[in-house]
N, C-alpha and C positions, 0 to 999 in steps of 0.2 A: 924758571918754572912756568911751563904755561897754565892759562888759566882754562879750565873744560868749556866745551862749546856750548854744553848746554845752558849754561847763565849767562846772561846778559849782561853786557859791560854796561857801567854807568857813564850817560853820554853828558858832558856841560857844553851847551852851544849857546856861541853871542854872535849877533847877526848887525852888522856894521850897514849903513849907510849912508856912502861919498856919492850916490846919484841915486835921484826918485825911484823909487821902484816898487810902486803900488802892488803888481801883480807878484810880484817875491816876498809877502810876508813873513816873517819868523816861524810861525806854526807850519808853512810851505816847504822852507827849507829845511827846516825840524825834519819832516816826515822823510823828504828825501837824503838826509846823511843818515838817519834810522835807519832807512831800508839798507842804506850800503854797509852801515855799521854791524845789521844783524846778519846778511849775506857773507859779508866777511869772514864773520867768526864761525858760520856755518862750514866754509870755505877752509878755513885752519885756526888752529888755536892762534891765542894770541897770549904773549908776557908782560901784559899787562890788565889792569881795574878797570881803568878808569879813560876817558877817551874825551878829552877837551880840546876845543877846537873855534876859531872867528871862523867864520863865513862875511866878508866885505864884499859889498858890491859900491862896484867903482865906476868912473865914466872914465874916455880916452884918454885923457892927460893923466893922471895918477895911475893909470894900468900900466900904461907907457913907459915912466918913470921909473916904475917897480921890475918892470922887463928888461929894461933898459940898465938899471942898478943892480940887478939878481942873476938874470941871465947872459948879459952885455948883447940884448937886442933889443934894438931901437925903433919900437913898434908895440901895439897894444894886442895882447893874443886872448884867447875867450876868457882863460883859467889859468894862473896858478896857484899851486900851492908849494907851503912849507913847512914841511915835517921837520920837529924839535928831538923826534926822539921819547924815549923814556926817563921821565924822573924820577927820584930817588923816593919818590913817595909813590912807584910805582903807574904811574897816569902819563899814557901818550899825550903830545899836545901839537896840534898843526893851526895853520892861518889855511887859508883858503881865498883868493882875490877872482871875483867871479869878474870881466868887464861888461855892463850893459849893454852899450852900442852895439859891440862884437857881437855879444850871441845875438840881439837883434838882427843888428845884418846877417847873420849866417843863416837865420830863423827864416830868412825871407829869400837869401840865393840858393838854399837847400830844400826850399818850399817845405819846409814843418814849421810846425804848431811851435810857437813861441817857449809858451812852458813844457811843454815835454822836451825842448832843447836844452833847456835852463836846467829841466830834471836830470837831461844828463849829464851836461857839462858836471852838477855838483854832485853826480852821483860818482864822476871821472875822478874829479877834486879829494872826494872822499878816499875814493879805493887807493892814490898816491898818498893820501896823508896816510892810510894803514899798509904802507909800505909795499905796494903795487907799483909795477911801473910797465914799461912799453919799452925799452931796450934792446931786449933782442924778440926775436918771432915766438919762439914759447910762451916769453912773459905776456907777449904784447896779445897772442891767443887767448891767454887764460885769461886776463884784465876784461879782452873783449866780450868774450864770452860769459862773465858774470856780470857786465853792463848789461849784456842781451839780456840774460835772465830776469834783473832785479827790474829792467825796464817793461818786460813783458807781462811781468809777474802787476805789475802798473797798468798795465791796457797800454804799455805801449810802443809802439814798431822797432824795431833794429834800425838804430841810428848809423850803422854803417852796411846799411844797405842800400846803395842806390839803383832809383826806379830807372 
């Protein structure tokens, strides 16, 4: 049974930190898996309550490791995540491994703004944990396309647009 678009799912988020990350607050990252959590549901029902989720921010070595363990690549990449599914009490639940470095450097060879990179990436993180993905060309349209949106709806630019 899906649950109607018009209610708000109940979101519970814990925000980890394995590297400094001053400018990434809890109430920052709050705001941006909110925005993708209510986009979403805008976007389609969902069959589930309830929407729990870690947000970890990591440094190279333990992105690495999890990359490396999870995916079998041997390297640290911006984001992943991993969606658990629904439980029997009804409530999705995913992790989310944001890496620092990474979006740094990307923030810097992509010449954007630090946190609006950071916005997306977990805005990205989010939309796969409520079972988005980039697969094939449709899926990976539509994913992009409510990136653009939720990122606009922000003040801010298309992250796959390049100048």
């Amino acid at each position: 049974m899906s649950k109607p678009n018009n209610q708000t799912l109940k979101l519970a988020l814990a925000v980890q930190y394995g590297a400094v990350a001053p400018l990434l607050p809890r109430w920052r990252i709050r705001r941006w898996v909110q925005r993708a959590l209510t986009a979403a549901q805008q976007d389609r029902p969902f069959a589930f309550s309830a929407f729990t989720v870690v947000v970890r921010i990591e440094g190279l070595a333990d992105a690495r490791m999890l990359n490396a363990q999870y995916r079998g690549k041997d390297y640290a990449t911006n984001v992943l995540t991993f969606e658990y599914g629904i439980a029997p009490d009804g409530s999705a639940s995913a992790d989310i491994v944001l890496c620092l470095p990474i979006i740094k450097q990307e923030a810097r060879a992509q010449r954007k703004d630090f946190l609006c990179h950071a916005a997306h990436l977990t805005i990205h993180g989010t939309l796969h944990a409520l079972g988005y993905d980039h697969l094939r060309v449709r899926d990976t349209q539509k994913m992009e396309a409510l990136e653009i949106k939720i990122l606009s709806e922000m003040g801010i630019s298309d992250p796959y647009y390049l100048m």
